[in-house]
HTML snippet that shows the backbone in 3Dmol.js (N, CA, C, O; Angstrom):
<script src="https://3Dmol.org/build/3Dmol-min.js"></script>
<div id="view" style="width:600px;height:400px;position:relative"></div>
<script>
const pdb = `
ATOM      1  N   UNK A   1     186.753   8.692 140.438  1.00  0.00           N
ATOM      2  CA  UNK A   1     185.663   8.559 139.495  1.00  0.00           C
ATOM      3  C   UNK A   1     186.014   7.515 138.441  1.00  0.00           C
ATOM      4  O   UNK A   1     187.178   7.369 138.066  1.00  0.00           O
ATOM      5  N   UNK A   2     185.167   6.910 138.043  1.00  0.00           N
ATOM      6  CA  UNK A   2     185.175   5.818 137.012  1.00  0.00           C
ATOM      7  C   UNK A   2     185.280   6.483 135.225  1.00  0.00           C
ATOM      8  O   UNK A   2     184.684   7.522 134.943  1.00  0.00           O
ATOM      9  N   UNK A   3     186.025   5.790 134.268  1.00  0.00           N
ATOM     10  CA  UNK A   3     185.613   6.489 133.257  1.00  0.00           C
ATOM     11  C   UNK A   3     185.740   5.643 132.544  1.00  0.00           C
ATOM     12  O   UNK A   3     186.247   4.578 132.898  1.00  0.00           O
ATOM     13  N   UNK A   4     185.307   5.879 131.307  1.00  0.00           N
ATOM     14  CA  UNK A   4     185.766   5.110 129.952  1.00  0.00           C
ATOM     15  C   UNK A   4     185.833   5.958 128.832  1.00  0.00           C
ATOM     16  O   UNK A   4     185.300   7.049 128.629  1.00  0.00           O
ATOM     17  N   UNK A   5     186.563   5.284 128.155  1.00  0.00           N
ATOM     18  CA  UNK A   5     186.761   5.659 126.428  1.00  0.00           C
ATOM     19  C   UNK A   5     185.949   4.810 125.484  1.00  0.00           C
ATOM     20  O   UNK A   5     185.739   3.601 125.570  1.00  0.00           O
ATOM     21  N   UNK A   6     185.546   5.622 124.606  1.00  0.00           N
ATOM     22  CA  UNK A   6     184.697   4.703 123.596  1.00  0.00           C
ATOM     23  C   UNK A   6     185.102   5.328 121.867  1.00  0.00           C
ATOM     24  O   UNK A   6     184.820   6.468 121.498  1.00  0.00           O
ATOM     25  N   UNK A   7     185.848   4.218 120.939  1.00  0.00           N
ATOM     26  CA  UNK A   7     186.065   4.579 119.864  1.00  0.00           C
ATOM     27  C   UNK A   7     184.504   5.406 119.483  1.00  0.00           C
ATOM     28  O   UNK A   7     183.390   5.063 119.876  1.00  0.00           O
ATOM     29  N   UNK A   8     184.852   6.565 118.609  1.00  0.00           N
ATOM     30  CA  UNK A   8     183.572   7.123 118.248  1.00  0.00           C
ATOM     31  C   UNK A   8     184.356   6.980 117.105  1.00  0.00           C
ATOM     32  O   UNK A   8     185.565   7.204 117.045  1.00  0.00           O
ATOM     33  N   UNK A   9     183.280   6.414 115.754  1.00  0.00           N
ATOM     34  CA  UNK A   9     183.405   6.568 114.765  1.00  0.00           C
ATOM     35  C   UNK A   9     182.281   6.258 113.667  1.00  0.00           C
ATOM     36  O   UNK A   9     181.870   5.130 113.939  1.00  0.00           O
ATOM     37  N   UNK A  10     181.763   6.634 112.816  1.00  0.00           N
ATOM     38  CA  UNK A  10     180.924   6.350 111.720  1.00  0.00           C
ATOM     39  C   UNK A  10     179.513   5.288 112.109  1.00  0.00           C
ATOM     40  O   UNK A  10     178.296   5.462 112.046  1.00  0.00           O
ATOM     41  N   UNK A  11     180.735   3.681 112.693  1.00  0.00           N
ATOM     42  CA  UNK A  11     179.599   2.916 113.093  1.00  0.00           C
ATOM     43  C   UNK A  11     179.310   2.622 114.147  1.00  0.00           C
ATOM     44  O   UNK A  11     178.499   1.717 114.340  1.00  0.00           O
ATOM     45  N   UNK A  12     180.049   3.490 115.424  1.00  0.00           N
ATOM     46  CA  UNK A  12     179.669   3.256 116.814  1.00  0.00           C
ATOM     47  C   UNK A  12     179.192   4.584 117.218  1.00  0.00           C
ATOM     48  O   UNK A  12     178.874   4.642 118.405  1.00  0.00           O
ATOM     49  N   UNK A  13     179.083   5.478 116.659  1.00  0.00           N
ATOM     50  CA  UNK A  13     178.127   6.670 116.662  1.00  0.00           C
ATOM     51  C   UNK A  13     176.733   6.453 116.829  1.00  0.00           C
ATOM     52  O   UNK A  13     176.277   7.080 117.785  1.00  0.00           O
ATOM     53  N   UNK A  14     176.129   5.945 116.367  1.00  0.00           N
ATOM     54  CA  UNK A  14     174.325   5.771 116.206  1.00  0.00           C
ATOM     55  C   UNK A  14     174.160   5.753 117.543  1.00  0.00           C
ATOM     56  O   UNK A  14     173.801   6.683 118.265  1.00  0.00           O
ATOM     57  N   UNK A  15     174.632   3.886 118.039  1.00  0.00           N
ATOM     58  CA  UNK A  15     174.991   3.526 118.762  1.00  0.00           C
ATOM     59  C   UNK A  15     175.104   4.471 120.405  1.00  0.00           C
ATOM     60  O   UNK A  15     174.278   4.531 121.316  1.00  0.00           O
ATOM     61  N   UNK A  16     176.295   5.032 120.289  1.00  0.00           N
ATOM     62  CA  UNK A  16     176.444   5.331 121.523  1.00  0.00           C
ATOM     63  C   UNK A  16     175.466   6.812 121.461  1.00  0.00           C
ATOM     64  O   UNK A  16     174.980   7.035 122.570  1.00  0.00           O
ATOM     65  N   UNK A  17     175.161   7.640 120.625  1.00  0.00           N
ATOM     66  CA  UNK A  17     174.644   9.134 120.489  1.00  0.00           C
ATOM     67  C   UNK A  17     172.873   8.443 121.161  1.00  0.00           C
ATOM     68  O   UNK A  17     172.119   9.119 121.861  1.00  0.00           O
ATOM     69  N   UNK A  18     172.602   7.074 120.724  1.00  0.00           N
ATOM     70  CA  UNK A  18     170.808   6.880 120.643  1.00  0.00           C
ATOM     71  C   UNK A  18     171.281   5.826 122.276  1.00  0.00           C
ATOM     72  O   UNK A  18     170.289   5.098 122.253  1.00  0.00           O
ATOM     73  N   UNK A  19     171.957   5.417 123.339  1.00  0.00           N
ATOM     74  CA  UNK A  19     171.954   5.497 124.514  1.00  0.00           C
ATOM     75  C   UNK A  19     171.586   6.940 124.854  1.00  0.00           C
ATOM     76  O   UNK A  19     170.558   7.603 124.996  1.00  0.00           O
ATOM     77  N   UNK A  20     172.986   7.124 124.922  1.00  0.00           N
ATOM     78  CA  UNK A  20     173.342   8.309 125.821  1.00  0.00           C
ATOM     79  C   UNK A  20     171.777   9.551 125.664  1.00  0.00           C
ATOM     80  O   UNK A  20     171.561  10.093 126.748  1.00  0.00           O
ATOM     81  N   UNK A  21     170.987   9.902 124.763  1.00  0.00           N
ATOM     82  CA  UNK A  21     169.810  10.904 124.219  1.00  0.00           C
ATOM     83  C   UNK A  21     168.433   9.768 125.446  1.00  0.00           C
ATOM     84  O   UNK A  21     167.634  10.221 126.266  1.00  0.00           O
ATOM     85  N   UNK A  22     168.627   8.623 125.146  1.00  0.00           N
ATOM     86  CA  UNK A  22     167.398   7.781 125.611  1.00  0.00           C
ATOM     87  C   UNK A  22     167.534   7.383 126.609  1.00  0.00           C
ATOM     88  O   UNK A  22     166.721   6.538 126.984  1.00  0.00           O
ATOM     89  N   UNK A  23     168.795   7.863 127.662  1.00  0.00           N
ATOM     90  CA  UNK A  23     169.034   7.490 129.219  1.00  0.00           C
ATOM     91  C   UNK A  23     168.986   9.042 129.484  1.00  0.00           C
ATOM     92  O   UNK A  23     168.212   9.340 130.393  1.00  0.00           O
ATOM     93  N   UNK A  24     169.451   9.787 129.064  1.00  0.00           N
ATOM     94  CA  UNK A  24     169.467  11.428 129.764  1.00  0.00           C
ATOM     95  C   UNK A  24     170.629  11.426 130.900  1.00  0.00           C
ATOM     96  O   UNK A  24     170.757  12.009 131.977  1.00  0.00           O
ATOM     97  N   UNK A  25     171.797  10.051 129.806  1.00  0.00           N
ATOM     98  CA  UNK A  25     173.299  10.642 130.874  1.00  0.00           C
ATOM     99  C   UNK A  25     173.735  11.592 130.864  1.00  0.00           C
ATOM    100  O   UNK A  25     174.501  11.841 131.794  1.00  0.00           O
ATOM    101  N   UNK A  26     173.515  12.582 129.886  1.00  0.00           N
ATOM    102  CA  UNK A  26     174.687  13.494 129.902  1.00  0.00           C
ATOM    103  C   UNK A  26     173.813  14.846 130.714  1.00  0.00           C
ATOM    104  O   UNK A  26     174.531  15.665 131.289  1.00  0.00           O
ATOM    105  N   UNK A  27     172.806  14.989 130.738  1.00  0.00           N
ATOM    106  CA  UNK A  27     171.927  15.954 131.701  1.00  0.00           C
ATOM    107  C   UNK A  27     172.324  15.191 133.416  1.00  0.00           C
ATOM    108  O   UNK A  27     173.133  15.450 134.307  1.00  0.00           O
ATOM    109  N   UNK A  28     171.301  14.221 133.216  1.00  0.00           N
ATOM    110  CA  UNK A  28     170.927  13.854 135.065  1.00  0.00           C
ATOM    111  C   UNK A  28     171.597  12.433 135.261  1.00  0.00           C
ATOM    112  O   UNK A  28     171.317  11.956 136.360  1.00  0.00           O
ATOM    113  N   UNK A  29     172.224  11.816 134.655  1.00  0.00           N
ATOM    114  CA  UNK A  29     172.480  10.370 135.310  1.00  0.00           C
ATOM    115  C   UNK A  29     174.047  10.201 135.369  1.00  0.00           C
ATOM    116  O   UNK A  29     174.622   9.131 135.164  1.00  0.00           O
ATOM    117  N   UNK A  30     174.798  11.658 135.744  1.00  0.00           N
ATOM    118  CA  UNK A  30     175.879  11.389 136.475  1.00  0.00           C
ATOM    119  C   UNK A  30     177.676  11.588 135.542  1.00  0.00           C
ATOM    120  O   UNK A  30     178.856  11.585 135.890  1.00  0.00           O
ATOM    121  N   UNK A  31     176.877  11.740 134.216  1.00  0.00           N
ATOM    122  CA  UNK A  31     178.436  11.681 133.233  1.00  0.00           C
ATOM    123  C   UNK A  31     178.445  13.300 133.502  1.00  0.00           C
ATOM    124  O   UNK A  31     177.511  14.083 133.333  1.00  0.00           O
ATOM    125  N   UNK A  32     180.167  13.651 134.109  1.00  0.00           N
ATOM    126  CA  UNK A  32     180.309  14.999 134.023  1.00  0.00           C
ATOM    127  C   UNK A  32     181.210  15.459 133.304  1.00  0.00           C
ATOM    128  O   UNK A  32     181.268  16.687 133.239  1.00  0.00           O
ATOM    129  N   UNK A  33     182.246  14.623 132.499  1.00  0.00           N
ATOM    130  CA  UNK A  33     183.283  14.937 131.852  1.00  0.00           C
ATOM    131  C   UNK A  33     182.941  14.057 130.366  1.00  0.00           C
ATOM    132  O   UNK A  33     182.595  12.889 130.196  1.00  0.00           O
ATOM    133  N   UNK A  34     183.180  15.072 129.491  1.00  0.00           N
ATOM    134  CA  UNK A  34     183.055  14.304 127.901  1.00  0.00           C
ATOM    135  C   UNK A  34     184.470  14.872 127.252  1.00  0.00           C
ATOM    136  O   UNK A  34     184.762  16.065 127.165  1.00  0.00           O
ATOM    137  N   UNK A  35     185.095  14.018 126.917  1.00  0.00           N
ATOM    138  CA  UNK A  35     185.876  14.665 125.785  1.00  0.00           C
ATOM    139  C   UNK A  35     186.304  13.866 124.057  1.00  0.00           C
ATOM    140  O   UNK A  35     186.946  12.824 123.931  1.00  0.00           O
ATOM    141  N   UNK A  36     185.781  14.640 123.001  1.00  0.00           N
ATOM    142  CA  UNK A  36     185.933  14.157 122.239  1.00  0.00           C
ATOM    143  C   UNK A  36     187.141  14.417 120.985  1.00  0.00           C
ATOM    144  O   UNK A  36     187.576  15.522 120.658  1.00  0.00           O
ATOM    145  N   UNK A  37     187.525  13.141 120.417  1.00  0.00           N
ATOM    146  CA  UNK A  37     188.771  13.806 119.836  1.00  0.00           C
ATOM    147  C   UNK A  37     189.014  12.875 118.669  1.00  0.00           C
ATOM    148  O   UNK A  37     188.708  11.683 118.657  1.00  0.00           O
ATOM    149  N   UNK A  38     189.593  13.539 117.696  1.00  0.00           N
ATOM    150  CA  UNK A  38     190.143  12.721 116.162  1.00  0.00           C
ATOM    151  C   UNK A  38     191.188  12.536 116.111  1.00  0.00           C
ATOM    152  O   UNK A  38     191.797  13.489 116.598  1.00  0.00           O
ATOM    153  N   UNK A  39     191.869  11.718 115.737  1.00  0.00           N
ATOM    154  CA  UNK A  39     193.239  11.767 115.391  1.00  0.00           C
ATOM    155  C   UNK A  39     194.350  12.498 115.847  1.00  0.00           C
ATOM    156  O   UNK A  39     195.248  13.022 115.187  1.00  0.00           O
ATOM    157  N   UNK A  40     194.117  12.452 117.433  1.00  0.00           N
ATOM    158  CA  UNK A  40     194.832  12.755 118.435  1.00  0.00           C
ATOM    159  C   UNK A  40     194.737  14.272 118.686  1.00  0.00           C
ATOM    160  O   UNK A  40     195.584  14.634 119.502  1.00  0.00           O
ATOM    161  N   UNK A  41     193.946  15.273 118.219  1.00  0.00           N
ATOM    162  CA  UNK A  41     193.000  15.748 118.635  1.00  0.00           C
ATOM    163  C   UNK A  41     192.388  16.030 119.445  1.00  0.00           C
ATOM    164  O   UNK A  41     192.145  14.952 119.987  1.00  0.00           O
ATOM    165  N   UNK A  42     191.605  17.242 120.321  1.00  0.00           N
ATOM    166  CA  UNK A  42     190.751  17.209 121.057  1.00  0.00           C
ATOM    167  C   UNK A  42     190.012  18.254 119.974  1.00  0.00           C
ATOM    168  O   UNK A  42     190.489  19.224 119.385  1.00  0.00           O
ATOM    169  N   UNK A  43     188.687  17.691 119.940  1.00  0.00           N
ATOM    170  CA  UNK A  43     187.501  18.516 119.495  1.00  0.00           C
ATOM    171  C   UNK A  43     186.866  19.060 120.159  1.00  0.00           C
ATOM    172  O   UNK A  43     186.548  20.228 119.935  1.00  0.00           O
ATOM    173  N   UNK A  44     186.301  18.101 121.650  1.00  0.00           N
ATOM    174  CA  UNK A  44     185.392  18.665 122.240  1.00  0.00           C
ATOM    175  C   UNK A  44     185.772  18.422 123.901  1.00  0.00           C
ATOM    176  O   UNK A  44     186.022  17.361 124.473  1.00  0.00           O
ATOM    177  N   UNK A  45     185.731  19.480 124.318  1.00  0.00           N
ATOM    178  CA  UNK A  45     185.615  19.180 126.148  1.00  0.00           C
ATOM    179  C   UNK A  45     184.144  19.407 126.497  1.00  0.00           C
ATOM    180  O   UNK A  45     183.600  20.300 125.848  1.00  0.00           O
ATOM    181  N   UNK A  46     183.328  18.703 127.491  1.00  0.00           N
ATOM    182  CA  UNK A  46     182.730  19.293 128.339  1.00  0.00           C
ATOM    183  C   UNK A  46     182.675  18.770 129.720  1.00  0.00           C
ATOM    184  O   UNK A  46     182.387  17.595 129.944  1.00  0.00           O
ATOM    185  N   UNK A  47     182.980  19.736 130.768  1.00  0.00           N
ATOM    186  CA  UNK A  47     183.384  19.353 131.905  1.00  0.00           C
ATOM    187  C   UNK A  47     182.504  19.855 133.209  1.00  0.00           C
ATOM    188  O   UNK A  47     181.726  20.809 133.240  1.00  0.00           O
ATOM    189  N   UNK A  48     182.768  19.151 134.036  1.00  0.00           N
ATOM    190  CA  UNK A  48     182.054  19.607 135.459  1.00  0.00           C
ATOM    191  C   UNK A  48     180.342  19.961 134.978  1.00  0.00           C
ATOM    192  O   UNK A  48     179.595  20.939 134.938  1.00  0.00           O
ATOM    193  N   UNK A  49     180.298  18.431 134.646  1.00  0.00           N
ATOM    194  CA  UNK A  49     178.497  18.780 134.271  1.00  0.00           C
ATOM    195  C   UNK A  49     177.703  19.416 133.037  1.00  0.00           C
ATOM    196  O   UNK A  49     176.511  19.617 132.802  1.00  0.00           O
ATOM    197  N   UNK A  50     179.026  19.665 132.283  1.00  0.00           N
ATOM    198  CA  UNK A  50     178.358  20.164 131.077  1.00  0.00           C
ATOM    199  C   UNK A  50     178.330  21.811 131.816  1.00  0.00           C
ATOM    200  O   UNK A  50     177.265  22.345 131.503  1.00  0.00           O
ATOM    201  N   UNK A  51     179.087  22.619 132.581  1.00  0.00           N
ATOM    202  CA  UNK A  51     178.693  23.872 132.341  1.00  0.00           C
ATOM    203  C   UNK A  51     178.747  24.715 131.367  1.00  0.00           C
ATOM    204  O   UNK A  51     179.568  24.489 130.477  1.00  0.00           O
ATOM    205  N   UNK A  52     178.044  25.689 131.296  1.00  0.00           N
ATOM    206  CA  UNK A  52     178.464  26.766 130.115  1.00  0.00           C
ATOM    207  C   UNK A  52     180.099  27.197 130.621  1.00  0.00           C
ATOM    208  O   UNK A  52     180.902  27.095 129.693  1.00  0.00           O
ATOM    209  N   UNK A  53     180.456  27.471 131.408  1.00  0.00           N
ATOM    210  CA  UNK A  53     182.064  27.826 131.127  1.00  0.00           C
ATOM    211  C   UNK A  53     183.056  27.040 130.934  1.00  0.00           C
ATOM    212  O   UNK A  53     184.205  27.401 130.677  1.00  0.00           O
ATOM    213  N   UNK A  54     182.521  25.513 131.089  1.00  0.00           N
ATOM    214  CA  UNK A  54     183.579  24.604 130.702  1.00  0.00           C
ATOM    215  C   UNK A  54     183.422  23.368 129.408  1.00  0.00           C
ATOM    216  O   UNK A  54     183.955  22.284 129.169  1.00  0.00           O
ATOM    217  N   UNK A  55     182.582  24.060 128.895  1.00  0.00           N
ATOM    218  CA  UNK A  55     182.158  23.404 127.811  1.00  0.00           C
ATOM    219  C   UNK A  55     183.115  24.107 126.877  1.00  0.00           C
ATOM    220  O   UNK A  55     183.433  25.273 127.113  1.00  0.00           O
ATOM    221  N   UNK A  56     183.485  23.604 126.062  1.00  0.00           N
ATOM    222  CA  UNK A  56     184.791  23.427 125.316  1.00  0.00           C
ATOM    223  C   UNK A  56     185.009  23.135 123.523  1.00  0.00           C
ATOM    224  O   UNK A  56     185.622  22.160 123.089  1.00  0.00           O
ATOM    225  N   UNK A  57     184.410  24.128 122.709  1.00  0.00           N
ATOM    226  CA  UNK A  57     184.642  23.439 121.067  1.00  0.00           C
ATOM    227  C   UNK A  57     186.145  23.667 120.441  1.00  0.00           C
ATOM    228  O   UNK A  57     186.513  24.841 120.462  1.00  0.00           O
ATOM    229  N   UNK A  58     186.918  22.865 119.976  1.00  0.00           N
ATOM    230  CA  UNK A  58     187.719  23.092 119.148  1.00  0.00           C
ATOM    231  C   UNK A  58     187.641  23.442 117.746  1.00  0.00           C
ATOM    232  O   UNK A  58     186.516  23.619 117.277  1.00  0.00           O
ATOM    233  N   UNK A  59     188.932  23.604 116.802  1.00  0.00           N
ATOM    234  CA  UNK A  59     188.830  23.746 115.462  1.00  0.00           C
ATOM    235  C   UNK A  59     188.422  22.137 114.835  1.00  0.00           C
ATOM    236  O   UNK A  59     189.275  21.345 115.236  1.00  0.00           O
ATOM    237  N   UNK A  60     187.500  21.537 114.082  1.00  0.00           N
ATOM    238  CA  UNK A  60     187.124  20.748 113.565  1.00  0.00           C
ATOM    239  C   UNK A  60     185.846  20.044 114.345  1.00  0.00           C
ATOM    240  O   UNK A  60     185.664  18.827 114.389  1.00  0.00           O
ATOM    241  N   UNK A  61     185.308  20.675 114.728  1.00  0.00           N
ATOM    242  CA  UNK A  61     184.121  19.982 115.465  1.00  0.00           C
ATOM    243  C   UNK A  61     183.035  20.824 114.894  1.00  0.00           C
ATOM    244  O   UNK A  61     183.353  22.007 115.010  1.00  0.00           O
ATOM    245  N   UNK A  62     181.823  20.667 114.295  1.00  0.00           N
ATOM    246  CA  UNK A  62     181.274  21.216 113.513  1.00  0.00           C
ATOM    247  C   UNK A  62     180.037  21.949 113.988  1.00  0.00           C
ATOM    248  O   UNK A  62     179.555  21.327 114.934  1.00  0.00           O
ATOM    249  N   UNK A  63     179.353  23.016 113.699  1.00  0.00           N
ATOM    250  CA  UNK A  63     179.135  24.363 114.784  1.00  0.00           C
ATOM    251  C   UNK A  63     177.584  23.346 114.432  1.00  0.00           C
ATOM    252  O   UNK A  63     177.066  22.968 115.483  1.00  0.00           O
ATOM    253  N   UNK A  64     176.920  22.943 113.304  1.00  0.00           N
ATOM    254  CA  UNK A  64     175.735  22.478 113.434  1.00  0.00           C
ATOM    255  C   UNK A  64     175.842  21.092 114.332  1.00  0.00           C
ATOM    256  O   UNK A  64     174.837  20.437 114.608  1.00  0.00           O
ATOM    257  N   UNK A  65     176.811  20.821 114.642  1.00  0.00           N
ATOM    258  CA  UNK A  65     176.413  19.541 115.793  1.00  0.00           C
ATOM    259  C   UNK A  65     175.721  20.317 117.090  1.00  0.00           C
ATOM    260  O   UNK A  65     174.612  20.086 117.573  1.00  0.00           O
ATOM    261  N   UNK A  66     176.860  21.468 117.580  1.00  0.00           N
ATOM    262  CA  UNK A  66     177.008  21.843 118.958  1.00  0.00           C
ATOM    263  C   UNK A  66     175.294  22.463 118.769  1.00  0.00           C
ATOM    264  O   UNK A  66     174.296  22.196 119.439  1.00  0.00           O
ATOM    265  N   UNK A  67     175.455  23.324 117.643  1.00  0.00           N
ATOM    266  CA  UNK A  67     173.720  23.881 117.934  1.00  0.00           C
ATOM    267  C   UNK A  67     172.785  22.440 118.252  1.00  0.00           C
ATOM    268  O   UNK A  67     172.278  22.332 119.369  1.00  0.00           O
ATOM    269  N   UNK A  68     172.656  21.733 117.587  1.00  0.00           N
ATOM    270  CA  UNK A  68     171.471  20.875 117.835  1.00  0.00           C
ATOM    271  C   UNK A  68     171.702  20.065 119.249  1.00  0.00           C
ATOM    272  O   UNK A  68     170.723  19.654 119.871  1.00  0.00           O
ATOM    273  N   UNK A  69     173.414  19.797 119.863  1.00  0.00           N
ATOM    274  CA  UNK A  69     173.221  19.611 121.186  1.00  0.00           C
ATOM    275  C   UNK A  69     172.386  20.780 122.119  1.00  0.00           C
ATOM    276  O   UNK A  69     171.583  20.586 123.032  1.00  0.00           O
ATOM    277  N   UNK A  70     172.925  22.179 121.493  1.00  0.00           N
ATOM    278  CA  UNK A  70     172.519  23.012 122.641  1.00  0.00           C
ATOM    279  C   UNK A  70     170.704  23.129 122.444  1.00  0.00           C
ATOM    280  O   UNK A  70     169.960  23.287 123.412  1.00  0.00           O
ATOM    281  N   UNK A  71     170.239  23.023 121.091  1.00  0.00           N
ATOM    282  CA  UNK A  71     168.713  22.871 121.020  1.00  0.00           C
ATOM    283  C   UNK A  71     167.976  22.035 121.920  1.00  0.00           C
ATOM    284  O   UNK A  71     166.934  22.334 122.504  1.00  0.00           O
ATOM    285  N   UNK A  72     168.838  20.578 121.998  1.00  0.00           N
ATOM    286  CA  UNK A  72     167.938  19.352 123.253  1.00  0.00           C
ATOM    287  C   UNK A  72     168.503  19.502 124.214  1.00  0.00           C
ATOM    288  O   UNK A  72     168.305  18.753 125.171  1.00  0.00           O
ATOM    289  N   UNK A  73     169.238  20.348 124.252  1.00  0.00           N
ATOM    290  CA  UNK A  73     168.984  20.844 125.918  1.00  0.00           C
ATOM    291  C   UNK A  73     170.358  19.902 126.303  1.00  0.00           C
ATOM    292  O   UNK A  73     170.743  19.995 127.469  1.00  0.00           O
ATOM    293  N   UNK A  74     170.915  19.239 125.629  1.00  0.00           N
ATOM    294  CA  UNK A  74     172.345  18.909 126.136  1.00  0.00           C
ATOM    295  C   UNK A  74     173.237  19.220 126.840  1.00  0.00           C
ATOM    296  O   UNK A  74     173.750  18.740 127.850  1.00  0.00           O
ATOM    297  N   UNK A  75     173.492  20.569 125.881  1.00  0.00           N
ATOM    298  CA  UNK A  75     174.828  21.534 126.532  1.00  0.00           C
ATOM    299  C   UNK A  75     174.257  22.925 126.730  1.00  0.00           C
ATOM    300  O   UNK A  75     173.496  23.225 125.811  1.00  0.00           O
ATOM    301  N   UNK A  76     174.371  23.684 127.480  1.00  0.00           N
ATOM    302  CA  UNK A  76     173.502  24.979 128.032  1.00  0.00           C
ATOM    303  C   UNK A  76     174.557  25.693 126.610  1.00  0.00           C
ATOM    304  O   UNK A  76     174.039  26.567 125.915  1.00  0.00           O
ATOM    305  N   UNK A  77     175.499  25.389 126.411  1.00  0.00           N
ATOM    306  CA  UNK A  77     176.145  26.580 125.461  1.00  0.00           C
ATOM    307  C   UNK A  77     177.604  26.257 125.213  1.00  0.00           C
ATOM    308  O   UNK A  77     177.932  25.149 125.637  1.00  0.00           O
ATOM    309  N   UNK A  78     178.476  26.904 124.676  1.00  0.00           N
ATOM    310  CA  UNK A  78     179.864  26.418 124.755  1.00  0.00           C
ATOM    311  C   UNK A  78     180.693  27.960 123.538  1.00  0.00           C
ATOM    312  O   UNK A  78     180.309  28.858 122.789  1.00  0.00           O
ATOM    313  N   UNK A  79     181.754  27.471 123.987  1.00  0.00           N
ATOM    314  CA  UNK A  79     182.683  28.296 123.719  1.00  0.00           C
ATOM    315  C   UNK A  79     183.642  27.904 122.337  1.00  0.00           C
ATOM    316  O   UNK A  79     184.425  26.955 122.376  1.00  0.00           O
ATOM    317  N   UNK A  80     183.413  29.070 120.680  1.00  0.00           N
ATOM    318  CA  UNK A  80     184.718  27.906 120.150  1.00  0.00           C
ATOM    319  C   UNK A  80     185.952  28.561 120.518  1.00  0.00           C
ATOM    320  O   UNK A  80     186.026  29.688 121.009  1.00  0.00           O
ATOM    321  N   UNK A  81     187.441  27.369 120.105  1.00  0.00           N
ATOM    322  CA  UNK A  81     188.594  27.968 120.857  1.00  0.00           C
ATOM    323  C   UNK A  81     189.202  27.655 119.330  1.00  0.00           C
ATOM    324  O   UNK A  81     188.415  27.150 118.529  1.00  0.00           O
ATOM    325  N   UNK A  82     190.535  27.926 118.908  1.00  0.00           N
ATOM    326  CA  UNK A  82     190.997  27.523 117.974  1.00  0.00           C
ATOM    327  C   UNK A  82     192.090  26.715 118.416  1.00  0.00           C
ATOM    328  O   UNK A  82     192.401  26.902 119.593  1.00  0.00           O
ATOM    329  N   UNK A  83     192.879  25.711 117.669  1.00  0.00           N
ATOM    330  CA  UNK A  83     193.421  24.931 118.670  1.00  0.00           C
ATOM    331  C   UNK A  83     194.852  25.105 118.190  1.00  0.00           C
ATOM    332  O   UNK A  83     195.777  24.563 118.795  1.00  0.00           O
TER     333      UNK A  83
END
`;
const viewer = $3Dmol.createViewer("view");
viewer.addModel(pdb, "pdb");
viewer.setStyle({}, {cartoon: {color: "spectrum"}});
viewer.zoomTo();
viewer.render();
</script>
């Protein structure tokens, strides 16, 4: 499988969050692994399609993001873990 990394930060956020919402990669066009992370860090897993059992929150990832992913239908749900 092909992948990439993409600095997420402040000004490549808009950016990559207003693709990814206006293509519908992370539902149907094939991205099955996300992982996001700070300062070496992992914040966020979601894997094998975004399932609910492998969807993945850490400590510092903030619970009103994950709700408004899980509101548009992003992520079916997720789990927090402490890290």
């Amino acid at each position: 499988m092909d992948f990439v990394v993409l600095p997420l930060n402040p000004s490549t956020y808009p950016e990559i969050w207003n693709e990814l919402i206006e293509k519908d990669h992370l539902v149907n066009e094939g991205i099955i692994h996300v992982q996001i992370e700070m300062d070496g860090k992992l914040l966020f897993g979601g894997y094998d399609n975004f399932h609910r059992e492998c969807t993945v929150a850490y400590s510092g990832m903030q619970q009103d993001f994950l709700e408004k992913l899980k509101r548009k239908g992003i992520i079916r749900g997720y789990r927090k873990k402490c890290s």
